[in-house]
Structures are given as structure tokens and as C-alpha cells.
N, CA, C and O atoms as a GROMACS GRO file, in nm:
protein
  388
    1UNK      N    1  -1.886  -9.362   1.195
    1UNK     CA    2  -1.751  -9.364   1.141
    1UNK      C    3  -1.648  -9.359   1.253
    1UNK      O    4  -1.672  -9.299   1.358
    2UNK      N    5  -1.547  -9.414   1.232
    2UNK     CA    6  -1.448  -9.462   1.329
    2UNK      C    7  -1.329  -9.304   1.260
    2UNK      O    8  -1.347  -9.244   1.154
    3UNK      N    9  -1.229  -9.281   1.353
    3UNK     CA   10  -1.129  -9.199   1.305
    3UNK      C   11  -0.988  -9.262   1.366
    3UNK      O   12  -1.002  -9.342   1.458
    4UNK      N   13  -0.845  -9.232   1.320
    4UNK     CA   14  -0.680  -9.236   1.360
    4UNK      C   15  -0.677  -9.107   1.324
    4UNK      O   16  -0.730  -9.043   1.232
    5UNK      N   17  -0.580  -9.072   1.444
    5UNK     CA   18  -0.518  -8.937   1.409
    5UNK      C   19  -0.320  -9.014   1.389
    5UNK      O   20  -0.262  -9.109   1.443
    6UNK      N   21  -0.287  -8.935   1.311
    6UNK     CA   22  -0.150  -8.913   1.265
    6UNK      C   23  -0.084  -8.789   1.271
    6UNK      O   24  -0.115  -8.678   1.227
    7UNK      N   25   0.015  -8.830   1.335
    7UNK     CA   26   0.152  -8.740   1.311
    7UNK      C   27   0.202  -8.783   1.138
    7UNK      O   28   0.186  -8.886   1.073
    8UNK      N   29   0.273  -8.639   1.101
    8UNK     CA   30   0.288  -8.625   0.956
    8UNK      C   31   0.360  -8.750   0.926
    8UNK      O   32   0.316  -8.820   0.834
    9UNK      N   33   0.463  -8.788   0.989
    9UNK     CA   34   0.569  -8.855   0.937
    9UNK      C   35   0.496  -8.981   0.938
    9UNK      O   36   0.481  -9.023   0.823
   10UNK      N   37   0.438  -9.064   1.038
   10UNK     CA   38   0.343  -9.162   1.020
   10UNK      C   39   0.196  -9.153   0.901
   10UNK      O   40   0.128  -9.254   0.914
   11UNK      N   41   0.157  -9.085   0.827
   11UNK     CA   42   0.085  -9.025   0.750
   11UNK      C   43   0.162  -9.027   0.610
   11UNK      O   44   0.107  -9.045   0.502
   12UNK      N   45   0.288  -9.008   0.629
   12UNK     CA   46   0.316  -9.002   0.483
   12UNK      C   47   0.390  -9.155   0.462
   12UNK      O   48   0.376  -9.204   0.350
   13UNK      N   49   0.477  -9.240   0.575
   13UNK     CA   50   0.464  -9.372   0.587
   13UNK      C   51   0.343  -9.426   0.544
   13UNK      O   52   0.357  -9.524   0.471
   14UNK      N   53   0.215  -9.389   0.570
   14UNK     CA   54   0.104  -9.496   0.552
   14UNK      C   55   0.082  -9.410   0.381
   14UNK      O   56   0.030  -9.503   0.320
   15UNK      N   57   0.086  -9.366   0.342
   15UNK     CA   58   0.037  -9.335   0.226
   15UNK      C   59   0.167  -9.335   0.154
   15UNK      O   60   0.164  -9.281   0.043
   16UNK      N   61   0.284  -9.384   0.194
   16UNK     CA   62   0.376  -9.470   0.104
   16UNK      C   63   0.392  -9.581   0.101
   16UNK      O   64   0.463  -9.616   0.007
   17UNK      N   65   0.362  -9.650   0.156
   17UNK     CA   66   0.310  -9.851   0.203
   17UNK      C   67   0.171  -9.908   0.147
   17UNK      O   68   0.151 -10.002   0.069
   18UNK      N   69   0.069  -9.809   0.219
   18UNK     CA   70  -0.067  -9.858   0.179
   18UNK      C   71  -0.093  -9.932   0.368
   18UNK      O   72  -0.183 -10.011   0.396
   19UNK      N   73  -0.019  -9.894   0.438
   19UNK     CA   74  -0.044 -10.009   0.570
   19UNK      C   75   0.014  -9.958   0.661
   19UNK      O   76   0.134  -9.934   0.653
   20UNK      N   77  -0.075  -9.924   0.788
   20UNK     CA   78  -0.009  -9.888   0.893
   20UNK      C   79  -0.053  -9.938   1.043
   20UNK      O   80  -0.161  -9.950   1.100
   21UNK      N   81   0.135  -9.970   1.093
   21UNK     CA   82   0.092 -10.125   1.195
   21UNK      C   83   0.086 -10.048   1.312
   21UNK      O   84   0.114 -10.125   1.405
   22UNK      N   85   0.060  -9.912   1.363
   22UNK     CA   86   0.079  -9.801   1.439
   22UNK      C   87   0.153  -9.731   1.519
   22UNK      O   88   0.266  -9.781   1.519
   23UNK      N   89   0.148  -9.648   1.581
   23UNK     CA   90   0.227  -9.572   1.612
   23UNK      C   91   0.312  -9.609   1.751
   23UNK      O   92   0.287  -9.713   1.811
   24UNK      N   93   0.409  -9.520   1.796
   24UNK     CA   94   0.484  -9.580   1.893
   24UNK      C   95   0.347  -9.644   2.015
   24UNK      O   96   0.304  -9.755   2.044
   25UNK      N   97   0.322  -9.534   2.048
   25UNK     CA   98   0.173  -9.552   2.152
   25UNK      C   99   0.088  -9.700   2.124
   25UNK      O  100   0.059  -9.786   2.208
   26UNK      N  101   0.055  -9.698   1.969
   26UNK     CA  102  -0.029  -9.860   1.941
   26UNK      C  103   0.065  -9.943   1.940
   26UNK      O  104   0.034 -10.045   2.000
   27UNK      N  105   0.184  -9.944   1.891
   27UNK     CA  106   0.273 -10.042   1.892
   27UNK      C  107   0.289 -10.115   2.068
   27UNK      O  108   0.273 -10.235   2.092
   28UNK      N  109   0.321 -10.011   2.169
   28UNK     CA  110   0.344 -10.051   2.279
   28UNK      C  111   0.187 -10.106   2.373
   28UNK      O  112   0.164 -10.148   2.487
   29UNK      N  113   0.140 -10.089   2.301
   29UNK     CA  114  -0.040 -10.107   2.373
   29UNK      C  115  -0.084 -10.232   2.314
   29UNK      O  116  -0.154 -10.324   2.354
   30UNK      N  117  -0.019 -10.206   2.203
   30UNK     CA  118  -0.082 -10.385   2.134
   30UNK      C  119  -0.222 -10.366   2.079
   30UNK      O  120  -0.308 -10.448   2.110
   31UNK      N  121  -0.240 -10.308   2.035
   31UNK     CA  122  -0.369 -10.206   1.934
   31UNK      C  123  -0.354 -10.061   1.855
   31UNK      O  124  -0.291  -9.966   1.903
   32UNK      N  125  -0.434 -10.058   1.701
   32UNK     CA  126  -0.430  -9.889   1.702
   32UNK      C  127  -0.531  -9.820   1.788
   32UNK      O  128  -0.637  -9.864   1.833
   33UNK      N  129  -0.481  -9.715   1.800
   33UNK     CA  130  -0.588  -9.662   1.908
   33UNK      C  131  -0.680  -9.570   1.781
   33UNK      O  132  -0.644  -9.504   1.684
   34UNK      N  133  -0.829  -9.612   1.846
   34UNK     CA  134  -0.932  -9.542   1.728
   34UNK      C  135  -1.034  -9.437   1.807
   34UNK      O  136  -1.059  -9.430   1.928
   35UNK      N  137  -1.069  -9.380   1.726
   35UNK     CA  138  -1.193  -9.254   1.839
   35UNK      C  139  -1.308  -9.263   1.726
   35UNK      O  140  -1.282  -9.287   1.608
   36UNK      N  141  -1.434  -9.242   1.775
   36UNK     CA  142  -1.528  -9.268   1.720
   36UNK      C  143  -1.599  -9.087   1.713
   36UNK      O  144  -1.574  -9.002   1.799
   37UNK      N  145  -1.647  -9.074   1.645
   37UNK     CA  146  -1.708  -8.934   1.568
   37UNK      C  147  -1.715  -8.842   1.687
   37UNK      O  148  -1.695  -8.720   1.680
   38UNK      N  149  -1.747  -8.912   1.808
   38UNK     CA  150  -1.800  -8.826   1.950
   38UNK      C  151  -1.636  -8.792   2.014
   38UNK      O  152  -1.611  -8.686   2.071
   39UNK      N  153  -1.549  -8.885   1.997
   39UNK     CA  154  -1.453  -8.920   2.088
   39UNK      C  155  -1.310  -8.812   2.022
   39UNK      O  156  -1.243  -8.737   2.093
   40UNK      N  157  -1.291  -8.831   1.877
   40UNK     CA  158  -1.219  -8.756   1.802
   40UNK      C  159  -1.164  -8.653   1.851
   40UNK      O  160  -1.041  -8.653   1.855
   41UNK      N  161  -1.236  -8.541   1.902
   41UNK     CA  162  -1.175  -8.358   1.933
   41UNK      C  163  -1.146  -8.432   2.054
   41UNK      O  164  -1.023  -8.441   2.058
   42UNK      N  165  -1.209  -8.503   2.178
   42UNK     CA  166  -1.119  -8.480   2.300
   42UNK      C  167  -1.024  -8.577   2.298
   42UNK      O  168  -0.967  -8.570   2.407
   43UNK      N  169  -0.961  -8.692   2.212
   43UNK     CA  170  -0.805  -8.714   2.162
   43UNK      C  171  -0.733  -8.612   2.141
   43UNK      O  172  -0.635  -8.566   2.200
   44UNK      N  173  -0.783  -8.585   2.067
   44UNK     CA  174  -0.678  -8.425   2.009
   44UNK      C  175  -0.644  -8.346   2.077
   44UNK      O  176  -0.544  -8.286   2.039
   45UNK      N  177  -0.708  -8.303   2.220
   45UNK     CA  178  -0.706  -8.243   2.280
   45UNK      C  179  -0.582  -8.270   2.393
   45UNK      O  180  -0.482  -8.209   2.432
   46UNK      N  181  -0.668  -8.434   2.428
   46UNK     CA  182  -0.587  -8.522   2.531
   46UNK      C  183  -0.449  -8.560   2.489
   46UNK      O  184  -0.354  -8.547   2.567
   47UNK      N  185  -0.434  -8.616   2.342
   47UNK     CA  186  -0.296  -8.690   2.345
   47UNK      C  187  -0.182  -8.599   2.218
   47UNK      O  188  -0.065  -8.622   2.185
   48UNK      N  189  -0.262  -8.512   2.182
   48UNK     CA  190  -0.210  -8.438   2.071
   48UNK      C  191  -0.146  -8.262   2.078
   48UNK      O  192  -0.049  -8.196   2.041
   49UNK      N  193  -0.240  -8.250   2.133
   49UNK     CA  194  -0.217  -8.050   2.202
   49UNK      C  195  -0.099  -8.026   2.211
   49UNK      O  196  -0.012  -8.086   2.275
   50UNK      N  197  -0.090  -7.888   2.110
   50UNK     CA  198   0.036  -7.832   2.057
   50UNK      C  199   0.075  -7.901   1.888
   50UNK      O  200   0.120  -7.837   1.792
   51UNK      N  201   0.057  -7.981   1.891
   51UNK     CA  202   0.114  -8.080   1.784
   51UNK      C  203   0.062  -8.024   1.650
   51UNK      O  204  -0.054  -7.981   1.650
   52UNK      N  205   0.139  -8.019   1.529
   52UNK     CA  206   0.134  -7.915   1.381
   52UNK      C  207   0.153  -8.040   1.297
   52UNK      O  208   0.235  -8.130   1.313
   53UNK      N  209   0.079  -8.028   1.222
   53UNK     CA  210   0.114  -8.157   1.104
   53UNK      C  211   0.011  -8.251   1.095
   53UNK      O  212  -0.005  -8.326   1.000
   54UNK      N  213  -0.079  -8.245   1.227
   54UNK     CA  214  -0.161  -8.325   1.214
   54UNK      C  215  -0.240  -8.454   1.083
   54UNK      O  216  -0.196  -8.402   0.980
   55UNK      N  217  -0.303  -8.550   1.045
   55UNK     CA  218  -0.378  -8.575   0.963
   55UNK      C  219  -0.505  -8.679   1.078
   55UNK      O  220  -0.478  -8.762   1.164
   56UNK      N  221  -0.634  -8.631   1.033
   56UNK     CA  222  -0.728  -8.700   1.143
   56UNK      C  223  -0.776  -8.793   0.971
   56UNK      O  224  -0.792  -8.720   0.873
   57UNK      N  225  -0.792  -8.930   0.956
   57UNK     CA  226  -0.865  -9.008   0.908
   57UNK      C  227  -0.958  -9.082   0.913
   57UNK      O  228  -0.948  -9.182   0.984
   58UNK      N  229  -1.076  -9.058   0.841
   58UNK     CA  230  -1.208  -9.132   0.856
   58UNK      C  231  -1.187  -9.290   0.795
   58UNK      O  232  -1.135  -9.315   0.686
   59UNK      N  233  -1.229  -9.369   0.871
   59UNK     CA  234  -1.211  -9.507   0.822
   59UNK      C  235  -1.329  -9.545   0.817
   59UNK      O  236  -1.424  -9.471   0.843
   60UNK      N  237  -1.338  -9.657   0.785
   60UNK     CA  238  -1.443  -9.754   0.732
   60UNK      C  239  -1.403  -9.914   0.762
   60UNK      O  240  -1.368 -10.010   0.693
   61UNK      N  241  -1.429  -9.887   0.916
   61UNK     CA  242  -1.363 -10.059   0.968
   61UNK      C  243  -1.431 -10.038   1.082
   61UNK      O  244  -1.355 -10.020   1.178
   62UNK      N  245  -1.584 -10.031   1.116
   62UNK     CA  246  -1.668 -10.034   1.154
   62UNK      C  247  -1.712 -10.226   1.176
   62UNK      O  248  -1.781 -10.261   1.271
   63UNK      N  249  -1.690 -10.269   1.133
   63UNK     CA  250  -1.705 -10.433   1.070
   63UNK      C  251  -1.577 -10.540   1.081
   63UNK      O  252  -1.582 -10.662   1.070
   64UNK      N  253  -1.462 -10.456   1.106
   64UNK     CA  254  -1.346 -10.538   1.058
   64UNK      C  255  -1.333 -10.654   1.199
   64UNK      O  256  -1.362 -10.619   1.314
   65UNK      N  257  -1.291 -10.778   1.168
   65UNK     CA  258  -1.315 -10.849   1.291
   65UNK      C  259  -1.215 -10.843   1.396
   65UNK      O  260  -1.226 -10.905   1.501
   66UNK      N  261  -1.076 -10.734   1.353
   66UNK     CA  262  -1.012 -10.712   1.472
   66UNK      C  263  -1.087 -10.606   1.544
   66UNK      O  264  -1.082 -10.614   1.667
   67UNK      N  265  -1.144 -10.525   1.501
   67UNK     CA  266  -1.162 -10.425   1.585
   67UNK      C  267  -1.267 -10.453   1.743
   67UNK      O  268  -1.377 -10.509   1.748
   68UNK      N  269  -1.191 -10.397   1.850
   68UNK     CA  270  -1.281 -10.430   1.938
   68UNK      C  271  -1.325 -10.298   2.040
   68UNK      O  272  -1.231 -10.220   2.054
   69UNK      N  273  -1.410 -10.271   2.091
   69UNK     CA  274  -1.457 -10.150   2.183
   69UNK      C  275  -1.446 -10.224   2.361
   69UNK      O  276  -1.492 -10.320   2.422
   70UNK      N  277  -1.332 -10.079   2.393
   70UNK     CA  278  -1.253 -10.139   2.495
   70UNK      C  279  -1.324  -9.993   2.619
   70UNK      O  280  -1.379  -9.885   2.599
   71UNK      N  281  -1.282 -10.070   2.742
   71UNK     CA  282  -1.251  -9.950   2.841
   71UNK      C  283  -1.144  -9.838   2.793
   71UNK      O  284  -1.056  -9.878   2.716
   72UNK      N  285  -1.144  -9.701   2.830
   72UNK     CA  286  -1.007  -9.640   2.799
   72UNK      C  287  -1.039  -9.512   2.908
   72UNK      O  288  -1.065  -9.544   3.024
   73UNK      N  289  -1.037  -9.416   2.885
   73UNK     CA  290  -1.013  -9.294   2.948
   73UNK      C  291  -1.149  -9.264   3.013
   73UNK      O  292  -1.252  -9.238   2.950
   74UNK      N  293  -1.140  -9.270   3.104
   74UNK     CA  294  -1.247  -9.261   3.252
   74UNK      C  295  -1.367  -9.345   3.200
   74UNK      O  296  -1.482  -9.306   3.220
   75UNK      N  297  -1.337  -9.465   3.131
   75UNK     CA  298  -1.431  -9.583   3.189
   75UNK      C  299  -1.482  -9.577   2.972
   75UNK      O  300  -1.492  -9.669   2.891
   76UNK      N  301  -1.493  -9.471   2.962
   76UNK     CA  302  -1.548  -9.503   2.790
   76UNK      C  303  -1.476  -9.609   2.723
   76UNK      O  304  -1.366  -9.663   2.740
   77UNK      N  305  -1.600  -9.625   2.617
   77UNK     CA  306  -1.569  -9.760   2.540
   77UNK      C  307  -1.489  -9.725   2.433
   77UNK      O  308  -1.568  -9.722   2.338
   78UNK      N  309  -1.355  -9.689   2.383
   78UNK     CA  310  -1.315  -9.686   2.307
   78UNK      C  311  -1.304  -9.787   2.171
   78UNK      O  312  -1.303  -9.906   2.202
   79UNK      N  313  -1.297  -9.761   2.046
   79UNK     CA  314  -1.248  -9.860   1.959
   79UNK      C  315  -1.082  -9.887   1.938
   79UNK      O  316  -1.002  -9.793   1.941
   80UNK      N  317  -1.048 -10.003   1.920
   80UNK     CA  318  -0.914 -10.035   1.940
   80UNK      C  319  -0.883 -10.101   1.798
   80UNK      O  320  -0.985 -10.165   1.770
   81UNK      N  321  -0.807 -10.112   1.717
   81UNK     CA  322  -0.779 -10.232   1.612
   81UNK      C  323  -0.702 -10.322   1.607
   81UNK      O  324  -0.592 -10.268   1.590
   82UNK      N  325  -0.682 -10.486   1.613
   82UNK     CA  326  -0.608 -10.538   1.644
   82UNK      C  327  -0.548 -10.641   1.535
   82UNK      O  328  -0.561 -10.761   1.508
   83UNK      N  329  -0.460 -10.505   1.474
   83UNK     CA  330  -0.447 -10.561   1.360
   83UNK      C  331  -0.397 -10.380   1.242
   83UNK      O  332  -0.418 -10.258   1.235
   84UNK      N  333  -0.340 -10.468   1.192
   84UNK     CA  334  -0.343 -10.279   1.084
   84UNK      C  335  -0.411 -10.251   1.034
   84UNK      O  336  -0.507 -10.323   1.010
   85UNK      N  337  -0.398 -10.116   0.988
   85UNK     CA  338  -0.490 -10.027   0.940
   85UNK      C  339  -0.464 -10.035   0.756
   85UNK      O  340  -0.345 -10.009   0.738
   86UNK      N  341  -0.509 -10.053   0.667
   86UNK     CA  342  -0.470 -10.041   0.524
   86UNK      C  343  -0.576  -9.873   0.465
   86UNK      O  344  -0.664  -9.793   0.497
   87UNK      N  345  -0.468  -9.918   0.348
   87UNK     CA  346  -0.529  -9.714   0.308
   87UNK      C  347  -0.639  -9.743   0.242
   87UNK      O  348  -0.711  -9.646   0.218
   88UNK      N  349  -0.694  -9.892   0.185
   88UNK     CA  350  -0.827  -9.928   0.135
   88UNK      C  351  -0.959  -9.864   0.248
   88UNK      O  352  -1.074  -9.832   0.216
   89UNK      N  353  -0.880  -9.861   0.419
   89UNK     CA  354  -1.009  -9.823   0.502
   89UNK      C  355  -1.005  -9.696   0.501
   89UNK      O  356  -1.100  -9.644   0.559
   90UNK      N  357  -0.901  -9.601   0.440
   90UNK     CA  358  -0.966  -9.446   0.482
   90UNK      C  359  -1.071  -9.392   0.353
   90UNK      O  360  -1.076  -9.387   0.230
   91UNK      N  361  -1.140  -9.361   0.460
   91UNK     CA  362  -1.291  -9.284   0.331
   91UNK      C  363  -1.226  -9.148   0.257
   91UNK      O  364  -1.206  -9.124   0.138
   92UNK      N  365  -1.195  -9.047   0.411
   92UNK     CA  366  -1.132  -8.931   0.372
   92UNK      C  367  -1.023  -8.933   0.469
   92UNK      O  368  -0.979  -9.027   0.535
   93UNK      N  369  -0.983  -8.791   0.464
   93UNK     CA  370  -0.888  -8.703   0.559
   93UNK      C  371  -0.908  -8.562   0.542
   93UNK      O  372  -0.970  -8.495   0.459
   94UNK      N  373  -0.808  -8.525   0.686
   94UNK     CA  374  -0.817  -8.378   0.650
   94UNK      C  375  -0.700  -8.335   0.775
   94UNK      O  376  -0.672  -8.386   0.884
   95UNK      N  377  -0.654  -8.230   0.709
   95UNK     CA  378  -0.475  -8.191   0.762
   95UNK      C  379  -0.530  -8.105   0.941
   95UNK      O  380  -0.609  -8.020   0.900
   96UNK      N  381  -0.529  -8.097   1.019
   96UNK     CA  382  -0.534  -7.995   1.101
   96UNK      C  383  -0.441  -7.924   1.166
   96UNK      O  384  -0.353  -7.982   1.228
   97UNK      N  385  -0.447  -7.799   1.160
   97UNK     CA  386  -0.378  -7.680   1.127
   97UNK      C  387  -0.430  -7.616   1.313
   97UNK      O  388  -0.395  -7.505   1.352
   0.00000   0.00000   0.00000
């Protein structure tokens, strides 16, 4: 399973649209940025720390033909999406506190 983490206000945008084309960070990168089950806590750690409101989402775009596995932070293959995210791909969520 692939994961996006969200800030609230982007979180309640995507679950008032149904579609989200990403955040300032993906917008300027030209991809959403994705973490994979292993990768997840040290995002959070790396690009998030301090941050309240959180929402981490499990997707299901494992298959999707934008998605591609890139170099990113000291050489790992990250997943990237090139292309938006729709609320048809989240499985679950969950708020972190």
C-alpha cells in the first residue's frame, strides 16, 4: 500500500472535490509525493515534525499508470504520482495527533 500525508486544510479540500492535484511541495515538483508502508513515519518525521492536524491516507494506486518510483532522499526509490489523486483511491485514513 502506497500512503499521502495531508495538512488539514488540503484534506478537507480533497474530501470536498473528490480530487486532489497536490500540495504546494507536489505542485512545485511536478508530482504528488507518495511513501510506501516502510517510507511513511520517516516523511512525517522529515517533512512534517511539529505539524497538528495531520491526515496520513492509504491509497490504492499501486497500478495507476501515472505513478512512477523515483530517486528521492538519500538515493531511495520513492513513489511519485503524475497526475491526481481522486478520493475513489483512498482505502482508509487516520487523523495523527
Amino acid at each position: 500500500m502506497l500512503f499521502k500525508i495531508l495538512r488539514a486544510a488540503e484534506w478537507a479540500q480533497f474530501e470536498a472535490t473528490g480530487r486532489f492535484e497536490g500540495s504546494a511541495d507536489d505542485l512545485r515538483d511536478g508530482f504528488i509525493h507518495l511513501s510506501d508502508a516502510g517510507q511513511v513515519d520517516g516523511t512525517l518525521v522529515t517533512h512534517f515534525a511539529g505539524e497538528a492536524g495531520l491526515v496520513v491516507a492509504q491509497l490504492a494506486v499501486g497500478s495507476h499508470p501515472s505513478l512512477r518510483w523515483e530517486p528521492s532522499r538519500g538515493g531511495a526509490l520513492f513513489p511519485h504520482l503524475h497526475g491526481p489523486l481522486l478520493m475513489a483511491d483512498v482505502v482508509s485514513w487516520r487523523q495523527v495527533v
